[in-house]
N, C-alpha and C positions, 0 to 999 in steps of 0.2 A: 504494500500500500504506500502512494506517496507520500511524501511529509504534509505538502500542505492540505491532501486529505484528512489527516489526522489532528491537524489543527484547529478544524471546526469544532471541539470536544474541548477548547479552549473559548468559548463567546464571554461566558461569564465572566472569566478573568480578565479579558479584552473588555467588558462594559465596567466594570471595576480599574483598570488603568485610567479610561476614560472619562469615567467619573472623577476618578481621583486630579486626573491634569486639569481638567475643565475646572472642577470646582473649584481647588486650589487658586486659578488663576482668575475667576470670576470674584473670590473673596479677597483678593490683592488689588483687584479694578474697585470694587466694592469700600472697601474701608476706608481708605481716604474719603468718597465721598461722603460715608455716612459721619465719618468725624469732622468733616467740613463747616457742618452747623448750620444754620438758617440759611445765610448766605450763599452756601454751596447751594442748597436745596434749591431755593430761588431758582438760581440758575439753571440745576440742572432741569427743574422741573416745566421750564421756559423751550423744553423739547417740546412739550405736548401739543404747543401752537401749531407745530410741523402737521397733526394728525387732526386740527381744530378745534382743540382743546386750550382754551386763555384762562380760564379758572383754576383758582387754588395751587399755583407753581409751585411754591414751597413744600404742600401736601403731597404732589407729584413727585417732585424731586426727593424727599425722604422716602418713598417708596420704593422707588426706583433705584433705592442706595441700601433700602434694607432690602430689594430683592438682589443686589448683585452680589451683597457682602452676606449673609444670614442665609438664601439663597443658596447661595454657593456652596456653602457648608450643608444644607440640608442636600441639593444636587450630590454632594461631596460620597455624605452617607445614605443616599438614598434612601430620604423621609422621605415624607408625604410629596414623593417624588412627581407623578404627573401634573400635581398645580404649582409644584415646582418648576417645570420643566415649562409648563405655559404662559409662568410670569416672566421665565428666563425670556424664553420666545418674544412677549409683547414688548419689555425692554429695547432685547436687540432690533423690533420691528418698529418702534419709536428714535434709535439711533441712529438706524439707516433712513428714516422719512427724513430727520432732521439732518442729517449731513445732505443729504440730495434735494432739499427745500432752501440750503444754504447756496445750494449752487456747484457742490461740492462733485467729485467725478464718482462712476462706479467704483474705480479703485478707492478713493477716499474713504467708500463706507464699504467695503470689501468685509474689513473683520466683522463690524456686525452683520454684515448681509452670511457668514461663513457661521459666524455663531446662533444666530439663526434658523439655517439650514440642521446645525448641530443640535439645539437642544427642538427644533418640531419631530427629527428623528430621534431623539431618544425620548418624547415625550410618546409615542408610536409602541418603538421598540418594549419602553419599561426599564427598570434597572440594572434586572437580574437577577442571579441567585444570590450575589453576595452583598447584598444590604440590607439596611433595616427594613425596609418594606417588603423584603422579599421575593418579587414576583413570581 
């Protein structure tokens, strides 16, 4: 039998690597923002315009900072992983409106367009065997 036949008998641990990078680097994109404070918030929350939303930016923006930093760590350990996975989603789908409503190029908003892509399939996929939620 070939090797990378044999590999498929490896997915779990493969969705477990990839939880663990993803999360990890979601909750290091994450923290700064949420320790930024009002003012970060503001800001960040000042994406939502991109998607028609002008209300409450600050409330947006801490959201948006506990889902990448808190988030991340629940994506991480695979909690309550698919509303995880779909707040990851709307994030990165509020990143990429606002970088391309700025004017910005595909390439510009490439990472969130790619993390995107990442967390709607693993909101699909599920976690796996090796986390807390189990699937």
């Amino acid at each position: 039998m070939p090797l990378f036949t044999k590999l498929g008998k490896y997915n779990n641990t493969a969705l477990l690597l990839l939880r663990i990078g993803i999360g990890a680097m979601m909750m290091m994109h994450g923290y700064p923002k949420l320790s930024g404070g009002v003012e970060k918030w503001e800001k960040l929350g000042g994406a939502m315009s991109a998607i028609g939303i002008k209300v409450l930016p600050t409330v947006w923006g801490f959201m948006a900072a506990i889902t990448e930093s808190i988030g991340g760590l629940f994506f991480l350990l695979g909690l309550f992983f698919r509303p995880t996975s779909f707040f990851l989603l709307f994030t990165m789908v509020v990143a990429t409106a606002m970088h391309l409503k700025d004017g910005e190029t595909i390439m510009d908003a490439s990472h969130s367009i790619e993390l995107a892509v990442v967390f709607l399939s693993m909101f699909i996929i599920g976690p796996g065997r090796y986390s807390v939620d189990r699937d």
